[in-house]
C-alpha positions as CSV (number, residue, x, y, z in Angstrom):
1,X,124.8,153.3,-46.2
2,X,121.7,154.2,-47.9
3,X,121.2,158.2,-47.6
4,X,117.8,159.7,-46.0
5,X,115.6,161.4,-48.8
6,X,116.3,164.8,-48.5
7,X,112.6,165.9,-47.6
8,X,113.1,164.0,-44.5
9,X,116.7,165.8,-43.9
10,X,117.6,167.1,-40.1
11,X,119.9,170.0,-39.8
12,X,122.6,170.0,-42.4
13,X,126.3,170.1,-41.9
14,X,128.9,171.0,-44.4
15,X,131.9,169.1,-44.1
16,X,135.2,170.5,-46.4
17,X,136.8,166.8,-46.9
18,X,136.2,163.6,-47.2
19,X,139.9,161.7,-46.8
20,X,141.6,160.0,-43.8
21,X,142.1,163.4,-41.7
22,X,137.8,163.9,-41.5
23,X,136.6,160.2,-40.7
24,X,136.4,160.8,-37.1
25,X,134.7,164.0,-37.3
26,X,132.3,162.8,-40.4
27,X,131.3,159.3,-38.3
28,X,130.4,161.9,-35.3
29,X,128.4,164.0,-37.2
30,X,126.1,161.1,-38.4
31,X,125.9,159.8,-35.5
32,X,124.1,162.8,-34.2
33,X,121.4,162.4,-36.8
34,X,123.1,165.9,-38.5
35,X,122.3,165.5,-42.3
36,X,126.0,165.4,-43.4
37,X,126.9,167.2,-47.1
38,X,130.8,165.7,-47.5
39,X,132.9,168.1,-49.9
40,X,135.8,166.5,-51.6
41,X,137.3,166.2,-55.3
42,X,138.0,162.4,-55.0
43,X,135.0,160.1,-55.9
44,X,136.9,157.3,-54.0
45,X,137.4,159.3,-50.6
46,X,137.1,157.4,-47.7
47,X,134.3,159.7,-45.6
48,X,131.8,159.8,-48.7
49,X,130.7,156.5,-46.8
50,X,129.4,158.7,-43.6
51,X,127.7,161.2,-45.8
52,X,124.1,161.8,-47.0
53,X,124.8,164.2,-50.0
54,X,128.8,163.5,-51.5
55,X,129.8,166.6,-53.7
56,X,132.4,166.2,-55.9
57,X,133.8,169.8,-55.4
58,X,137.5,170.5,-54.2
59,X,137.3,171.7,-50.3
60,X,140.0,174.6,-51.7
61,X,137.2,176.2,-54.2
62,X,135.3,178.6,-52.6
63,X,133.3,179.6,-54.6
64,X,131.9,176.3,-55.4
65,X,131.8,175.3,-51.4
66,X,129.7,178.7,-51.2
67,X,127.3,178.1,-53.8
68,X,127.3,174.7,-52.2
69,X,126.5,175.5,-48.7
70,X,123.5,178.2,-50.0
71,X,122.1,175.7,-51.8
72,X,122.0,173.0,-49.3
73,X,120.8,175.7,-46.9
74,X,123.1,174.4,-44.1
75,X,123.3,175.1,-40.7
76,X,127.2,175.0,-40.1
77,X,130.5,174.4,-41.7
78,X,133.5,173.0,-40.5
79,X,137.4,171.7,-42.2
80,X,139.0,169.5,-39.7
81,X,141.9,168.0,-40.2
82,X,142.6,170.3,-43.4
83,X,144.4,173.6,-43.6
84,X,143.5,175.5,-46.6
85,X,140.3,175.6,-45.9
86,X,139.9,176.4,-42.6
87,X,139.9,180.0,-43.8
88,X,137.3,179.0,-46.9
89,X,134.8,177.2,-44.1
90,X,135.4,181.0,-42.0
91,X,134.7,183.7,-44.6
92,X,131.8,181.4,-46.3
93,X,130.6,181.1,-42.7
94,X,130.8,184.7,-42.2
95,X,129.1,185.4,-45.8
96,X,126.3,183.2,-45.0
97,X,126.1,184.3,-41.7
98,X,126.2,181.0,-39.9
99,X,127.9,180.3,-36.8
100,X,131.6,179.5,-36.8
101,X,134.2,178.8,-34.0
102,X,136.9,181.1,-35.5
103,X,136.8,184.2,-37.4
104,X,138.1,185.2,-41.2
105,X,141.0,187.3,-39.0
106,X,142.2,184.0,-37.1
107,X,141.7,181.8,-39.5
108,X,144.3,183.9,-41.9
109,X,146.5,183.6,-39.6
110,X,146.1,179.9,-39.0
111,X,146.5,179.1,-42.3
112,X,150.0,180.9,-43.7
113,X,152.4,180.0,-41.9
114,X,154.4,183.3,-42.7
115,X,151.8,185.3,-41.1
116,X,151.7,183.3,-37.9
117,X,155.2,183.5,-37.4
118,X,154.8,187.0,-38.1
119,X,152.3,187.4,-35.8
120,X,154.3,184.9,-33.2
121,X,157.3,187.3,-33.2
122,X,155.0,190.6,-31.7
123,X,152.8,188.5,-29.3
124,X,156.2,187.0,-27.9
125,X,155.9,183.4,-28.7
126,X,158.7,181.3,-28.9
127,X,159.7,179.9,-32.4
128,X,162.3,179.2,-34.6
129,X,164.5,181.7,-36.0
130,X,163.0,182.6,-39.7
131,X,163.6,184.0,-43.1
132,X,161.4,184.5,-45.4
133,X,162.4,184.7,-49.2
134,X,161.2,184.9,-53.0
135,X,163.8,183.3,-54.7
136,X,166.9,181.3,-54.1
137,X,169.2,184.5,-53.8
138,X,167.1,185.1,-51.1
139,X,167.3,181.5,-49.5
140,X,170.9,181.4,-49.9
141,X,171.5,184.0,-48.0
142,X,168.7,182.9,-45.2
143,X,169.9,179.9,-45.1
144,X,173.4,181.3,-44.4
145,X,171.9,183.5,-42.1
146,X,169.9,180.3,-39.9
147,X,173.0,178.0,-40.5
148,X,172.8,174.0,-41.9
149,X,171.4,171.9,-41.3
150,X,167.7,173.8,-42.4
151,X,164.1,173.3,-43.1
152,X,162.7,175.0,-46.2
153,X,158.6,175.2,-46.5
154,X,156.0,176.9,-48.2
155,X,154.6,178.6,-46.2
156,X,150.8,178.1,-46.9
157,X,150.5,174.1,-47.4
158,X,150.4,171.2,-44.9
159,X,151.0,167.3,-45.3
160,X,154.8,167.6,-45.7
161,X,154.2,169.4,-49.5
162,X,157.2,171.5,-50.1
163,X,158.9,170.9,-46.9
164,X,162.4,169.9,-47.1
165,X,165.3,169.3,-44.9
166,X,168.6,171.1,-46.4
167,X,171.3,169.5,-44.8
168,X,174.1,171.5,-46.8
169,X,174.2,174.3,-49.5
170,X,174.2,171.4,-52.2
171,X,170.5,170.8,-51.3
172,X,169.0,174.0,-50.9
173,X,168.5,174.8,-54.8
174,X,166.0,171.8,-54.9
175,X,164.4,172.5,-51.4
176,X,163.3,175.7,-52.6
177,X,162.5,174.8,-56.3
178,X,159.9,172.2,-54.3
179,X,159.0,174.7,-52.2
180,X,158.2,177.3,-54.8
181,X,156.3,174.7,-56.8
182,X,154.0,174.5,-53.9
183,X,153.9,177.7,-52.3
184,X,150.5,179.4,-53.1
185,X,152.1,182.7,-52.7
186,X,155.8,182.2,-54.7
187,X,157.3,183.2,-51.2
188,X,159.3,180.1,-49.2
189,X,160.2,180.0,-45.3
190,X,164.1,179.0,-44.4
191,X,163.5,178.0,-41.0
192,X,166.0,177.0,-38.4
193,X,166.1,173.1,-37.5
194,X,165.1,172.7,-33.5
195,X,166.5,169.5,-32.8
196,X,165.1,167.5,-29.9
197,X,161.7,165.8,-29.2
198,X,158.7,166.7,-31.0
199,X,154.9,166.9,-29.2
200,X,151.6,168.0,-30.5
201,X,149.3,169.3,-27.8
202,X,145.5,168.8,-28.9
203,X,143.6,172.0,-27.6
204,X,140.5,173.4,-27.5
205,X,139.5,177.3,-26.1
206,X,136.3,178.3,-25.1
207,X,135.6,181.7,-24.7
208,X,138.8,182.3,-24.9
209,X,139.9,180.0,-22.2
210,X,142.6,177.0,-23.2
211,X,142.1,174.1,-22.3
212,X,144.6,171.5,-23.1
213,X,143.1,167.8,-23.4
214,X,146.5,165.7,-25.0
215,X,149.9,166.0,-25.0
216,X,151.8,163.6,-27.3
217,X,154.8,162.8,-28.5
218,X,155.2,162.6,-32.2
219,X,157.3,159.8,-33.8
220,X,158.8,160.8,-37.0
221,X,160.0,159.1,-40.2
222,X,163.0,159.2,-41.2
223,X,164.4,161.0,-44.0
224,X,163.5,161.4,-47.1
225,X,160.0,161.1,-45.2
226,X,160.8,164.9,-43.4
227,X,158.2,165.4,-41.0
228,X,155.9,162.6,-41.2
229,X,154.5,161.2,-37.9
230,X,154.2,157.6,-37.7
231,X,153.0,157.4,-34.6
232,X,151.7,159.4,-31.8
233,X,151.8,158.2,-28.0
234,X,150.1,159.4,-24.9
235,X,151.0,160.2,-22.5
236,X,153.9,162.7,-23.3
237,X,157.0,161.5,-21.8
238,X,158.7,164.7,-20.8
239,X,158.6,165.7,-17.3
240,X,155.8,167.4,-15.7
241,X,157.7,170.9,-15.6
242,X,158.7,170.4,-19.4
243,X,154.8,169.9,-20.2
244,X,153.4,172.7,-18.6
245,X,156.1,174.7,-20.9
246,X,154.6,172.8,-23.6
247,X,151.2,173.9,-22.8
248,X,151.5,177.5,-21.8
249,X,153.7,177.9,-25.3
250,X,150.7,175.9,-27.3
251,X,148.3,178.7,-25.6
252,X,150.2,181.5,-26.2
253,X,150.0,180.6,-29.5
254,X,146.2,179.7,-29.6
255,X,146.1,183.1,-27.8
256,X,147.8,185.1,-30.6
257,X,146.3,183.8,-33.2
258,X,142.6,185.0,-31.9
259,X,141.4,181.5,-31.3
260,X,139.0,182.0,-28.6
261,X,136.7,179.1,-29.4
262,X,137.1,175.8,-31.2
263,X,140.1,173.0,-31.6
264,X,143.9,173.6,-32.1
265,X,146.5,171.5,-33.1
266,X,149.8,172.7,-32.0
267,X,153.4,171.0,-32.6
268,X,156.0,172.4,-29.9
269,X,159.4,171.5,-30.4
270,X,161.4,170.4,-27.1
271,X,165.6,171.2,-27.5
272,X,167.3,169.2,-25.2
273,X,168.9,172.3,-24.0
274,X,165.9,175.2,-24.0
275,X,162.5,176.0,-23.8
276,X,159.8,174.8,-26.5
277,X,158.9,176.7,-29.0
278,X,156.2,176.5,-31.5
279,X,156.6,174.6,-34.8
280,X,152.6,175.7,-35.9
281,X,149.6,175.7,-35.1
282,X,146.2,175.0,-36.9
283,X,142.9,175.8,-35.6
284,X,141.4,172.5,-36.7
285,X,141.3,169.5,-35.1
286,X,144.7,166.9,-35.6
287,X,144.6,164.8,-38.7
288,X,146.4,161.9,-37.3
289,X,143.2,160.7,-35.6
290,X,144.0,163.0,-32.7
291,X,140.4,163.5,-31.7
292,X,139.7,159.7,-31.6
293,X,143.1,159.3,-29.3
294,X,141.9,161.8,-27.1
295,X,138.4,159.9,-26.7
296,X,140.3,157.0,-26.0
297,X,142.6,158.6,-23.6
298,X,140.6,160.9,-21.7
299,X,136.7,160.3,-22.4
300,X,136.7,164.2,-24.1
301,X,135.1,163.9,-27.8
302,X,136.7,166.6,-29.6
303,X,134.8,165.1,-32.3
304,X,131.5,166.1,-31.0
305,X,133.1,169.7,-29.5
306,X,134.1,170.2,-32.8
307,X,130.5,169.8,-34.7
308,X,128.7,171.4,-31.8
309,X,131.1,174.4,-32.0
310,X,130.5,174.6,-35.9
311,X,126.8,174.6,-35.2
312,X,127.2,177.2,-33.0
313,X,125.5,175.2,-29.8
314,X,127.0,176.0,-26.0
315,X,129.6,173.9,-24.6
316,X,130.2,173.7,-21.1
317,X,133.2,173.7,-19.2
318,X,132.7,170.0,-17.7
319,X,132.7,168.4,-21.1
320,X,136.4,169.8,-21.4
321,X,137.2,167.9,-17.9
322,X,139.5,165.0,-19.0
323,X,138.8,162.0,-17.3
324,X,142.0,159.4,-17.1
325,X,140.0,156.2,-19.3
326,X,143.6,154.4,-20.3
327,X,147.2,154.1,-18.7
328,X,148.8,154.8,-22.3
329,X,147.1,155.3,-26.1
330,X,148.3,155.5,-29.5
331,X,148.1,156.1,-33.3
332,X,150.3,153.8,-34.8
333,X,150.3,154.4,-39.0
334,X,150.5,152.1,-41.2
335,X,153.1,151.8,-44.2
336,X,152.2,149.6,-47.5
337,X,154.8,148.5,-49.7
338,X,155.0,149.8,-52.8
339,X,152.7,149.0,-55.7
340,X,148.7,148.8,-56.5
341,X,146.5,147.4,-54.2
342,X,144.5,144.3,-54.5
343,X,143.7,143.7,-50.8
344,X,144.1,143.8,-47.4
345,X,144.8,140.4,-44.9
346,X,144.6,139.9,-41.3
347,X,142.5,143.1,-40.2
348,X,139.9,140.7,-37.9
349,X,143.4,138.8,-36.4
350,X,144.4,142.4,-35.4
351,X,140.9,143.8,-34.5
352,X,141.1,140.9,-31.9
353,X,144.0,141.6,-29.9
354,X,143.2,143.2,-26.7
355,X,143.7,146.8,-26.8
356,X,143.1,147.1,-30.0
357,X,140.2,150.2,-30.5
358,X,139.9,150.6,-34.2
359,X,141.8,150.3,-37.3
360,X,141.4,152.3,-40.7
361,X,142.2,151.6,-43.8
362,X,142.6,154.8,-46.2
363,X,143.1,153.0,-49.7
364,X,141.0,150.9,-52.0
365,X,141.8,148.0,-54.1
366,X,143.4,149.7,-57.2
367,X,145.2,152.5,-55.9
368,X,148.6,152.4,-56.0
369,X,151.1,153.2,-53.3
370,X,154.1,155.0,-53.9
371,X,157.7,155.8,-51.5
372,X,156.7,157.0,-48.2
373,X,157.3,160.8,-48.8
374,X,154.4,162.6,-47.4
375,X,151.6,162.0,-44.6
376,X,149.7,161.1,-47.5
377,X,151.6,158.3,-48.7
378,X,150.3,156.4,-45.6
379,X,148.0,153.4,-45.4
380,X,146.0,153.3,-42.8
381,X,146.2,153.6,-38.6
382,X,145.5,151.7,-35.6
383,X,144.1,153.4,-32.2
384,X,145.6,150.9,-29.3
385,X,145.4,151.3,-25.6
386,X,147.5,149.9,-22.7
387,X,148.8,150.7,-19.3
388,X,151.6,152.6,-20.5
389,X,152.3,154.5,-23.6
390,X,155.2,152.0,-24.3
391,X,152.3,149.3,-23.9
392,X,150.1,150.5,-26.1
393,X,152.7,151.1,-29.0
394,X,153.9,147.1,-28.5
395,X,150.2,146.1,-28.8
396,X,149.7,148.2,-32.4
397,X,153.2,147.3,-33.8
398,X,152.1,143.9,-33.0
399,X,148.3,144.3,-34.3
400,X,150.2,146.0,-37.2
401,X,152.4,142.8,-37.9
402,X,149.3,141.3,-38.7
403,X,148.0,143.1,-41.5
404,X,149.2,142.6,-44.6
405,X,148.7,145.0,-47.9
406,X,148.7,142.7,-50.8
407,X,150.1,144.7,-53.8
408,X,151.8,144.1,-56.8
409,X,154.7,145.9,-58.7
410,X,153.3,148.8,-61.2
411,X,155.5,148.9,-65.0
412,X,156.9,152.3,-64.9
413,X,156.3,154.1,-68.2
């Protein structure tokens, strides 16, 4: 891609990231002609291919995304798929006194986890029983308090960091040294573990209105992989009384938090024997490729919701209106094995299969792939339709089956 002179530039758009989570949103914002500044800290991010200006500035330092934005002199910011600085792209957005979806208020509470539940417990909205604690005295006795088996989190980062599942008091000491190490805030969350099926409902409000686009079902790792989808189906397989729980409990949530405009990304927990309640939400867009599953399922582009909303342009009601487009879609991630990569084989074998909508890759050659441990540990994803949800997830384990990582071993120092 060859990027336009910047005397010829259109509008600008911020964008705080550059990795696997923002290649939908980045692709739609050059597609609109929007002269796209990319923020990340890693030269080799996968987006700086969609962007006219790359900065090599961390999307967490604010002050450096502020001086960028001034002297860029853009016309909107936006973070999707990234937590952190959700609240960064708000309060810069409100310094600069641009248009933003959310404000500084919501976005706090969107983006510690402590404070949500906080906030959670006086609105009313169901969620897990939680402690929080500085310390392991503190956890001890929370964990105690919650009973084993129980999750242990900091309470301000995403991507599985510091999250740990403590199945017994052996395990909690190095749940919450991990958590700790993480924690931005040397507080950690002991949470209770809601057993049962996990769904993430893709969201968006407008004028305070929710409107719920997807509801799918998250398929998880297993342990030592806590909490790491590897896949994500639509549509949801609970029953249509279990759904609309899972909905109204996603917009109370949205509702709570003071999202009145722009996307959310809520995970609802379903027990087998209770209502849902809510794991978290983000007011971001999903960084599992949600937005380009929901294109593919329903004809709504969150992508391009999501850039109009940061450049503060109306949005009409109709361009919420899902429209049925497939029987069954999915993200299916992919898993490499272990060691640096030299290539990748069989991507146009899979690209042909029918049903097959598009498959990324996040890594280049060189990089070298570790355990699976953490959503960022993954490889790459493939978007797959078919008539059912179960269809669509046979077609991308098969596409998948076709691609192969070619690594080799790394010497371990």
């Amino acid at each position: 891609m060859v990027a336009r002179d910047s005397a010829d530039r259109g509008p600008g758009l911020l964008v705080l990231g550059a990795g696997p989570a923002q290649l939908g949103l980045l692709a739609a914002a050059r597609r609109r002609g929007l002269y796209v500044i990319a923020a990340d800290r890693d030269p080799a991010a996968p987006g700086f291919r969609y962007a006219d200006r790359r900065a090599i500035v961390s999307a967490e330092d604010e002050q450096g995304i502020e001086r960028l934005a001034g002297a860029e002199n853009v016309v909107g910011i936006v973070a999707p798929g990234i937590d952190w600085p959700i609240g960064i792209a708000a309060r810069v957005a409100a310094r600069l006194g641009l248009p933003h979806p959310i404000s500084p208020e919501a976005a706090l509470l969107a983006t510690s986890k402590l404070r949500q539940r906080e906030r959670f417990a006086e609105a009313g909205v169901p969620q897990p029983d939680y402690v929080a604690c500085r310390g392991l005295d503190e956890a001890r006795r929370a964990a105690e308090e919650v009973g084993f088996p129980c999750v242990v989190k900091a309470p301000d980062r995403q991507g599985q960091r510091g999250l740990s599942l403590v199945k017994a008091p052996d395990d909690l000491e190095r749940a919450v040294t991990d958590a700790l190490d993480a924690s931005r805030s040397a507080a950690v969350l002991v949470e209770e573990l809601v057993g049962g099926r996990e769904v993430t409902v893709n969201g968006f409000s407008l004028d305070g209105a929710f409107f719920a686009l997807t509801v799918t079902d998250r398929h998880v790792a297993d342990p030592p992989a806590f909490g790491v989808a590897l896949a994500h189906t639509w549509p949801c397989a609970l029953e249509p009384r279990q759904i609309a729980q899972v909905i109204d409990a996603a917009r109370r949530a949205a509702a709570a938090v003071g999202v009145r405009n722009g996307p959310t990304y809520t995970q609802v927990l379903v027990p087998e024997d209770g209502p849902p309640v809510v794991g978290e939400l983000a007011a971001r867009l999903g960084g599992g490729h949600d937005a380009e599953l929901c294109r593919a399922a329903v004809s709504v582009d969150l992508n391009e919701l999501t850039v109009a909303a940061a450049l503060g342009e109306p949005i009409r009601r109709q361009q919420l209106a899902p429209r049925a487009r497939a029987g069954g879609a999915c993200i299916r991630f992919l898993v490499a094995p272990q060691g640096e990569l030299h290539g990748v084989d069989g991507l146009e074998g899979a690209f042909a299969l029918d049903g097959v909508l598009g498959i990324r890759i996040y890594r280049r050659r060189g990089h070298v792939f570790g355990p699976l441990r953490r959503g960022a540990d993954r490889a790459g994803a493939i978007l797959a339709v078919g008539e059912t949800a179960e269809d669509a997830l046979e077609l991308a384990d098969d596409a998948a089956r076709l691609i192969r990582f070619d690594v080799s071993a790394v010497a371990v120092a």
